[in-house]
KENU-914447 format. One line per field, with one value per residue (C-alpha): residue in one letter; x, y, z. Coordinates in Angstrom, 2 decimals. Each point is the difference from the previous one (the first is absolute). Layout:
REM residues N
residuo <- [A  ...];
u <- [X  ...];
v <- [Y  ...];
w <- [Z  ...];
//
This chain:
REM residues 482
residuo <- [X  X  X  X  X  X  X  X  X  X  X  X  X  X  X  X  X  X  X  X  X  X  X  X  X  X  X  X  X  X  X  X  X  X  X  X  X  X  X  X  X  X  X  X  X  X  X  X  X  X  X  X  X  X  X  X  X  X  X  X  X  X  X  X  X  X  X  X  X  X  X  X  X  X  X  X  X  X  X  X  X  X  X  X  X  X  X  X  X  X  X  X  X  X  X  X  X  X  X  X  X  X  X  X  X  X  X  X  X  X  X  X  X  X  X  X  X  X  X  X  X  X  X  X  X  X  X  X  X  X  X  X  X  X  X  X  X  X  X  X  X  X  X  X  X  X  X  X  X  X  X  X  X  X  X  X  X  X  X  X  X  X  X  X  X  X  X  X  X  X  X  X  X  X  X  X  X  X  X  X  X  X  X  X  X  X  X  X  X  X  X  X  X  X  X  X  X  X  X  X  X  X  X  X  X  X  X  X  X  X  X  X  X  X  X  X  X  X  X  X  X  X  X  X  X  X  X  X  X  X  X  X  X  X  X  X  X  X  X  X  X  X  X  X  X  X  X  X  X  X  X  X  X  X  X  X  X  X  X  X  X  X  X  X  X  X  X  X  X  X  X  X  X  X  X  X  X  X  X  X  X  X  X  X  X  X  X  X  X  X  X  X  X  X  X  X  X  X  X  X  X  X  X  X  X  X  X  X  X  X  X  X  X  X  X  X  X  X  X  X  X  X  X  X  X  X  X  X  X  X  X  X  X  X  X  X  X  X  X  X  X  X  X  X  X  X  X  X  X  X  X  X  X  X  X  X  X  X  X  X  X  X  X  X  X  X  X  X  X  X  X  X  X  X  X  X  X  X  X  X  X  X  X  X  X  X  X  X  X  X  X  X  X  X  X  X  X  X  X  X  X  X  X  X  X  X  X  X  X  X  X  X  X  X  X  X  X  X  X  X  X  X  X  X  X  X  X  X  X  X  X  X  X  X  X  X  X  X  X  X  X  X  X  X  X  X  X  X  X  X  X  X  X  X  X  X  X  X  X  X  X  X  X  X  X  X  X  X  X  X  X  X  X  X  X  X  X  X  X  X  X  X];
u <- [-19.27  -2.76  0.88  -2.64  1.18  3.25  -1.44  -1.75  3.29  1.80  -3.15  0.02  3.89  -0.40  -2.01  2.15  3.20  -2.21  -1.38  3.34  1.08  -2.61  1.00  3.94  -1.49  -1.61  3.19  2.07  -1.53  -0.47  4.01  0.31  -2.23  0.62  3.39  1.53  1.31  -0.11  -0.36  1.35  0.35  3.24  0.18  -3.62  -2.19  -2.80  -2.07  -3.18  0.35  -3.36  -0.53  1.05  3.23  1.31  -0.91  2.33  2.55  0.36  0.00  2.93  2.00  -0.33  1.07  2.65  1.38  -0.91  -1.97  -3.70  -0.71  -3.43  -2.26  -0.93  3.57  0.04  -2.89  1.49  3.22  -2.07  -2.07  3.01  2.05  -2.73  -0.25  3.83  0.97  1.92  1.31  -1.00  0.71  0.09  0.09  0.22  -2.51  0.91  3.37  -1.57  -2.06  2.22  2.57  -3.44  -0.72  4.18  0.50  0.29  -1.56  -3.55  -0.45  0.73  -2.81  -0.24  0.10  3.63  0.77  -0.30  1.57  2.98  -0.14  -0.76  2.03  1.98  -2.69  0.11  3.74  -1.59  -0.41  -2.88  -0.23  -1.65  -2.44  1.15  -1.37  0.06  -0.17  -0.55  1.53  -1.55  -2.84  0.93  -0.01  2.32  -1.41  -3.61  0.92  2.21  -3.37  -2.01  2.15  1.03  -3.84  -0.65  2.35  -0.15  -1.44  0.26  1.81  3.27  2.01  0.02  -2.72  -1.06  -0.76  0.39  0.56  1.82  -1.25  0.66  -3.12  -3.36  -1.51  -4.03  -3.01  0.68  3.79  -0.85  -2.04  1.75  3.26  -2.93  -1.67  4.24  0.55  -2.98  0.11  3.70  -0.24  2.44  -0.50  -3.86  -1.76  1.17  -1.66  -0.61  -2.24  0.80  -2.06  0.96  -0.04  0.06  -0.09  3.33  1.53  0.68  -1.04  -1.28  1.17  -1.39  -1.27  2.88  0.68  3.23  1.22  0.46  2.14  0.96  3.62  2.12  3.21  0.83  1.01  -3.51  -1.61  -0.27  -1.73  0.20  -2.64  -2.20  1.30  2.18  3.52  3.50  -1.12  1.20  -0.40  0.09  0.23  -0.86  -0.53  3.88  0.53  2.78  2.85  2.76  1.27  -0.28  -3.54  -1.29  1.04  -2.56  -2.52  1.73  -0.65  -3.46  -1.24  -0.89  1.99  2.74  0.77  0.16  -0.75  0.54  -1.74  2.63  3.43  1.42  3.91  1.67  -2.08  -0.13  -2.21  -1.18  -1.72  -1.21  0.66  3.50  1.96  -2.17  1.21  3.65  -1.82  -0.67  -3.47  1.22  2.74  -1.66  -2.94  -0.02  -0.48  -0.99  -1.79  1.80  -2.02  -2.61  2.06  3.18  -2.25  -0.81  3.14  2.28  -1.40  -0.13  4.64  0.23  -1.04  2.01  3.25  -0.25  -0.25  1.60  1.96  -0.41  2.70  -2.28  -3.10  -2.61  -3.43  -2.96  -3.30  -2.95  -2.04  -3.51  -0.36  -0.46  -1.56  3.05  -0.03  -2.92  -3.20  0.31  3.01  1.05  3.16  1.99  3.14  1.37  -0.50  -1.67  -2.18  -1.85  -1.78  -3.14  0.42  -3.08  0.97  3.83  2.97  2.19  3.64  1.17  2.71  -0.67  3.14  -0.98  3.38  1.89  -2.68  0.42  3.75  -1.37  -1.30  2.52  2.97  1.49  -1.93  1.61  0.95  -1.09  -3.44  -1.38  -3.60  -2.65  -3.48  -2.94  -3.67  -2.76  -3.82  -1.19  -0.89  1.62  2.07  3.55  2.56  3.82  2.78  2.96  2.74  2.83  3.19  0.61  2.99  -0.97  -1.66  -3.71  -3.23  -3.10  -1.20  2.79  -1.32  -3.52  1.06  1.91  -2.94  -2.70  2.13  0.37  -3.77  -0.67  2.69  2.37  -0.22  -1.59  -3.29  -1.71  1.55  0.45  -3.40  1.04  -2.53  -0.97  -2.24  0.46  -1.76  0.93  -0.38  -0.48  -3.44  0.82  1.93  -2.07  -0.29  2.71  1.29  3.75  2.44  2.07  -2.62  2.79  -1.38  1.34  -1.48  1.70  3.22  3.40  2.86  3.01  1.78  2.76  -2.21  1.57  -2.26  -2.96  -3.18  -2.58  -3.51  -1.43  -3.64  -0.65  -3.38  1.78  -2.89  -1.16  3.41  1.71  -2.23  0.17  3.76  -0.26  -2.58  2.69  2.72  -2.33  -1.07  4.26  0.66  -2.61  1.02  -3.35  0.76  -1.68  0.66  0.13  0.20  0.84];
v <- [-17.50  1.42  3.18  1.78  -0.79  1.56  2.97  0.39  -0.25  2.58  2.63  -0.92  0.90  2.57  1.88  -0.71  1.77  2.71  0.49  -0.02  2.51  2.07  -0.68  0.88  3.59  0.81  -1.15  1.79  3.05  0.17  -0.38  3.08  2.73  -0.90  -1.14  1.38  -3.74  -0.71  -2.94  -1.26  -2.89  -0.81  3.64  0.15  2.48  -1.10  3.03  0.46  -2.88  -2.42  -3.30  -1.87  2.81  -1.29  -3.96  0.74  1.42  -3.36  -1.64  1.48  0.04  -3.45  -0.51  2.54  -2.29  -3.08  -0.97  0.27  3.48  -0.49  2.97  -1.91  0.32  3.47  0.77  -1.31  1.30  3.52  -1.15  -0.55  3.35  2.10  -1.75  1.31  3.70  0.80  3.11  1.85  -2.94  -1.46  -3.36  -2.66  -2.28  -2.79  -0.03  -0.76  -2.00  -2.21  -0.34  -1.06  -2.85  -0.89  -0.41  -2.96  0.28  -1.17  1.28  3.57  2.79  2.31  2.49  -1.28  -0.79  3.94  1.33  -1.63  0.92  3.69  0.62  2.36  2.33  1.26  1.40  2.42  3.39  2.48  3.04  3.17  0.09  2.59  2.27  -0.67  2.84  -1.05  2.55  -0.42  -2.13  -1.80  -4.15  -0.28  2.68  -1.64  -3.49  1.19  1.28  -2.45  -2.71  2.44  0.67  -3.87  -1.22  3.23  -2.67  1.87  2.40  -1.20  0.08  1.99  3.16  1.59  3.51  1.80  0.68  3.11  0.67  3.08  2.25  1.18  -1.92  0.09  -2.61  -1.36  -0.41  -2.16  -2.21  -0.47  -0.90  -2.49  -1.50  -0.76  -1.95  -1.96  -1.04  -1.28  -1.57  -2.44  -0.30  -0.12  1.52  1.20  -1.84  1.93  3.68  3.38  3.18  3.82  2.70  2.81  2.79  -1.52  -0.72  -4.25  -3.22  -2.43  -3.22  -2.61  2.51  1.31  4.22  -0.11  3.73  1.11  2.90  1.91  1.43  1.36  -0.96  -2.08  3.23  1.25  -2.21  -0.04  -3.84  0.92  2.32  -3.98  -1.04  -2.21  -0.76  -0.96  -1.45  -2.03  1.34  -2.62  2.25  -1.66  2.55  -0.97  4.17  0.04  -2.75  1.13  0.43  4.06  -0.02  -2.42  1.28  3.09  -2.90  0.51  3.96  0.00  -0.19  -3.44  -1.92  -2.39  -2.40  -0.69  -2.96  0.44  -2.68  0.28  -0.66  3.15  1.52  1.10  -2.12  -3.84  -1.85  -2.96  -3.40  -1.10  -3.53  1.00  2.95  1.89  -1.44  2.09  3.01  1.64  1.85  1.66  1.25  1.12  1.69  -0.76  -3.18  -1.78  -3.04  0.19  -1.43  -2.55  -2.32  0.53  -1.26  -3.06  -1.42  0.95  -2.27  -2.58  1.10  0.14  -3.64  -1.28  1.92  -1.56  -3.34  -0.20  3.29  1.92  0.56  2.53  0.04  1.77  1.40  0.62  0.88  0.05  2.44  1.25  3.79  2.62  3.91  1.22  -1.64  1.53  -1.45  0.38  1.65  3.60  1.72  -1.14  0.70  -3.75  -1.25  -3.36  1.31  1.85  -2.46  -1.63  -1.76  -2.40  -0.89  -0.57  -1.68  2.83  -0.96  2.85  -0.21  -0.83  0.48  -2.92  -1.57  2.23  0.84  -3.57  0.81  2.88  -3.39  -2.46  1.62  -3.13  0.19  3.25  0.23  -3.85  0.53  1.91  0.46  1.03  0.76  -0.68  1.81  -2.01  0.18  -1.21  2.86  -1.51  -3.89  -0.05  -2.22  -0.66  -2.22  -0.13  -1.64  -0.97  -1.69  -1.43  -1.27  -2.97  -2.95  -0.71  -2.32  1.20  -1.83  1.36  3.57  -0.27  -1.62  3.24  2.38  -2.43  0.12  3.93  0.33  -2.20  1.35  3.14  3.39  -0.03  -1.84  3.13  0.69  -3.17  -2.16  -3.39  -0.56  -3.89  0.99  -1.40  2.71  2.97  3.42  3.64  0.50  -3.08  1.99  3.08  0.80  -1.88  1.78  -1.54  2.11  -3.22  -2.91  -2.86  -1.52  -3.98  -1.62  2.38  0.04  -1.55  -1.76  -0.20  -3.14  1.62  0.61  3.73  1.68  0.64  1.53  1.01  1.69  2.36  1.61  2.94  2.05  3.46  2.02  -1.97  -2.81  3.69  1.79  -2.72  0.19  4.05  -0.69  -2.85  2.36  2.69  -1.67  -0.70  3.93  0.72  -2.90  -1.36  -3.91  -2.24  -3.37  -2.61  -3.25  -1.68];
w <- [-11.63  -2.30  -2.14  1.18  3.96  -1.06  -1.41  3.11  2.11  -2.34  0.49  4.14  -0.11  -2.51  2.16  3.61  -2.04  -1.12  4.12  0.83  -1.75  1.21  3.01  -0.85  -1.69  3.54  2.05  -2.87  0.35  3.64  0.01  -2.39  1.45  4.17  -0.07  -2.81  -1.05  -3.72  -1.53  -3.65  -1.50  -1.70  -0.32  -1.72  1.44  2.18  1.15  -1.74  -2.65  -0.16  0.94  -3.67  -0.21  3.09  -0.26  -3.31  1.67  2.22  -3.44  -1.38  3.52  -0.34  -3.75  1.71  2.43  -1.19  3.02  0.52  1.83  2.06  0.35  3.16  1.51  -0.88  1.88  3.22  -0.99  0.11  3.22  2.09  -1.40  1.32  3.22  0.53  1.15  -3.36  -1.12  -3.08  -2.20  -3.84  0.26  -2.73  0.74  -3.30  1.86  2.91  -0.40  -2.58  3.58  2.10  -2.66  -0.05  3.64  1.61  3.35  -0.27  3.20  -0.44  -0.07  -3.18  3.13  1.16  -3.32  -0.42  3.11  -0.63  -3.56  0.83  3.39  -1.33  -0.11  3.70  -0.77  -2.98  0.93  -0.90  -1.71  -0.67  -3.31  -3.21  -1.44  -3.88  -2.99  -3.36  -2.36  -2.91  -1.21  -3.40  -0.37  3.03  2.16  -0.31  0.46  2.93  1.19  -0.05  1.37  2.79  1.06  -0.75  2.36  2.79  2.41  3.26  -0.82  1.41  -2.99  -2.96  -0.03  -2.95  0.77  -3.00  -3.87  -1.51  -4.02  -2.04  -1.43  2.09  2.24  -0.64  0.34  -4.14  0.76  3.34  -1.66  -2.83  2.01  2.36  -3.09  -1.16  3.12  0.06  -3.39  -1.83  -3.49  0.82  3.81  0.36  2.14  3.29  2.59  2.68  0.07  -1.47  1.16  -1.06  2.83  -2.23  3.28  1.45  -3.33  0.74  -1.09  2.64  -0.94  2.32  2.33  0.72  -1.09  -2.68  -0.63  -3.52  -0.17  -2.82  -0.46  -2.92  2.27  3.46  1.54  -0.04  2.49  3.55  1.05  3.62  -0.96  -0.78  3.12  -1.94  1.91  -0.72  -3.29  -2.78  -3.36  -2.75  -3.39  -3.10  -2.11  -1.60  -0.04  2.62  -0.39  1.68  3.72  -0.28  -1.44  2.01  2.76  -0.38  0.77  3.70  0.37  1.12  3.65  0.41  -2.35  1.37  -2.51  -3.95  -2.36  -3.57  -2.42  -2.42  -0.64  2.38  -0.84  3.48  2.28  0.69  -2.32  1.80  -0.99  2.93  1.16  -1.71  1.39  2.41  2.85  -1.24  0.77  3.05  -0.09  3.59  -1.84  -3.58  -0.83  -4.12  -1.83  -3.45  -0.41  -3.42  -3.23  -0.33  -2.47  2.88  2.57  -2.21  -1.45  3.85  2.21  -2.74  -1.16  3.48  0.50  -2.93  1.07  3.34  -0.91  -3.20  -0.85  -3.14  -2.22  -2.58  -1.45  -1.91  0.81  -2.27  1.15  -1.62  1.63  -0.21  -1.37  2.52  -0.05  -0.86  -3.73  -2.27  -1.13  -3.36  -2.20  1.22  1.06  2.60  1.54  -1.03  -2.65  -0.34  3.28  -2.32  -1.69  0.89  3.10  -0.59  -3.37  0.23  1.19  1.01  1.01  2.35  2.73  3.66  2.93  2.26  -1.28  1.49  2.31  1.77  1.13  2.19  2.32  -1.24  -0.26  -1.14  -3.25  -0.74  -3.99  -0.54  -1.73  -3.06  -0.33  -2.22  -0.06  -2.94  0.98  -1.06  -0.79  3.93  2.20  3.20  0.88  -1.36  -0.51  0.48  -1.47  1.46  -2.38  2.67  0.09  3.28  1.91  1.22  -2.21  1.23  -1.66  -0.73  3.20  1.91  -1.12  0.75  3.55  0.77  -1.10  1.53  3.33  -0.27  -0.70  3.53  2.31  0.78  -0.55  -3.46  0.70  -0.90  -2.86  -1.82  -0.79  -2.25  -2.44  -0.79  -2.72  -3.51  -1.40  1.48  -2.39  0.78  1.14  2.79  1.94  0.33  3.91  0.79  3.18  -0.40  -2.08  -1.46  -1.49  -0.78  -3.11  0.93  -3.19  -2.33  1.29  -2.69  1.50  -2.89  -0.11  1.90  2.88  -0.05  -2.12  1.25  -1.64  2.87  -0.37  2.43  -0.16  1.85  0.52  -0.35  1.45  2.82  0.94  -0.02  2.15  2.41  0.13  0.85  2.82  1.31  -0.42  1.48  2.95  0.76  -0.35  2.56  2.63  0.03  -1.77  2.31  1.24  -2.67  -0.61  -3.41];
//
């Protein structure tokens, strides 16, 4: 065979991937806005990524698995899930369609193939949408926003309805807070639509009217008077920590529940995929998704002392700077925090050490930690030092994490990275809290000391954690399969 006829046979195949996947984005979306049913792929996000973005995405699930991961299985893998009557759903479809390419029976249907694989769908029960208020409108609040009116769907989860800021309330502020969410520095731009309605004081975000409200204190609002319901208010200003303060979040008509996005004294602090299930939301109205950096190194310790048992260890994380350092030398309140964040190393403290016990009580007093700002505005990273109980390999290790990453409760929050040249910027928009960095990780002769290192985006991997934890709180996690 020619060169040239080859050529020809890689465009003719190029281009039946690439109409495939249009085809998948059609069936994809179809999925999303009449059924509710999301789709991911090895917990990469799906909706509203382009042809090349998701022909990628098949790449890696493949490098992933180690077995090719066809873009034309996927699509009937898709066809066949929306011929079913599924609940509200989010659905892996690299899982599933990995299982359609294992099985054994040539004779079997990608639609039995997913009936059996989904039958325990007809036992879930529905729910009633919440109402969502986002108090406060900083890096968290914003990227709570947008992913919130990205992903509203139908409407049958998760509604944003409003956002409580201090100060007036005129046509300059409201564009000022629009022109914010449309356009992040480190994010990009919002990709969806951003309008002002100066005369009712919102922001329509995706056609849909978001409330601002302005308010010195919780006390002084009234949402029934938005027509907003039994609420959950997700405060990230940081002002109110503990139980007592936050629970002012609860004295306004309206409100119903509270999620702090910050490590919270008095109240549960949860990292979900960890501990939630060890709290009732029928029986408590206040929670914590705890810190970023706790979110990233739990489900990763919690792994470890599972399999292996840790005896002690160390953290250190090396974490990007944040508003609350300054820009360039000034007075501050601690120290080393005062000096210019974009020009210095800055080793501060950080509680996730201790702050991991909250979820793994067995952990409690076994780990010191540390923290060192650096010159990145946003992607951190953690070392955990550990001495474990049980000897492992390095092969061994990565097994365990791999396996984690596939299967169990922490699919969402652990993503094993294959690359060889993973650094910060990589790992931007990464929507898992815990990014397992395999090629990086030490084995001591011993096999019992064990040097692991975990990237984390701690803007958007953290935000995603507080929408998984928020979406628990208000009983409205759908039917999944991982």
């Amino acid at each position: 065979m020619s060169q040239q006829t080859t050529y020809e046979k890689e465009l003719a195949f190029q281009a039946d991937r690439r109409k495939a996947t249009v085809e998948f984005i059609k069936v994809l979306n179809d999925l999303w806005y009449d059924k509710s049913i999301e789709l991911v792929l090895f917990k990469n996000q799906l909706l509203d990524q382009n042809v090349s973005e998701i022909l990628y995405l098949h790449e890696y699930a493949g490098e992933f698995v180690q077995k090719p991961i066809s873009i034309f299985d996927s699509v009937e893998i898709a066809k066949a899930i929306k011929d079913l009557d599924l609940p509200a759903s989010k659905l892996d479809i690299g899982k599933l369609t990995y299982e359609f390419q294992l099985d054994k029976n040539e004779a079997n249907s990608a639609t039995s193939f997913v009936s059996k694989k989904l039958a325990k769908a007809k036992e879930f029960a529905g729910f009633e949408p919440k109402d969502v208020v986002l108090y406060g409108f900083g890096r968290i609040g914003r990227l709570l926003a947008r992913e919130l009116m990205m992903k509203t769907g139908k409407g049958s989860q998760l509604r944003l309805r409003a956002i409580v800021v201090r100060g007036k309330i005129d046509k300059t502020v409201l564009e000022k807070r629009a022109s914010l969410l449309k356009s992040d520095s480190v994010h990009g731009d919002f990709s969806g639509t951003v309008k002002v309605d100066e005369a009712n004081q919102s922001l329509i975000i995706n056609g849909t009217t978001v409330h601002i409200i302005s308010a010195n204190q919780p006390e002084d609002i009234d949402y029934t008077q938005y027509g907003i319901n039994n609420a959950l208010v997700i405060d990230n200003t940081g002002a109110f920590r503990d139980k007592e303060a936050l629970q002012r979040h609860l004295v306004p008509k309206g409100a119903d529940k509270v999620l702090l996005t910050a490590p919270g004294k008095g109240v549960p602090n949860i990292v979900h995929g960890v501990n939630e299930l060890e709290h009732n939301p029928d029986e408590i109205d206040i929670f914590s998704a705890a810190s970023c950096t706790t979110n990233a190194i739990t489900p990763v310790l919690k792994a470890i002392e599972d399999t292996f048992g840790v005896e002690h260890g160390h953290l250190e994380t090396i974490h990007a700077y944040t508003n609350d350092q300054n820009l360039v030398d000034n007075m501050h309140k601690k120290y080393r925090r005062g000096r210019a964040a974009a020009l210095n190393m800055v080793i501060t403290e950080t509680g996730a050490g201790k702050a991991v016990s909250k979820a793994l009580p067995a952990l409690e007093g076994k780990l010191t930690s540390n923290a060192i700002r650096v010159p990145v505005p946003n992607g951190s990273l953690a070392i955990l030092n550990l001495e474990i109980n049980k000897a492992t390999s390095l092969t061994e290790l990565n097994g365990v994490l791999k396996q984690y990453a596939l299967e169990g409760n922490l699919v969402e929050q652990i993503k094993y990275s294959i690359d060889n040249e993973l650094v910060s910027s990589d790992i931007i928009g990464s929507s898992a809290p815990s990014i397992y960095d395999s090629n990086a990780t030490i084995v001591n002769k011993d096999g019992k000391n064990i040097i692991l290192y975990i990237w984390y985006d701690n803007e958007y991997g953290y935000s995603h954690q507080v929408i998984r934890l928020a979406k628990y709180i208000a009983k409205v996690r759908r039917f999944t399969y991982y």
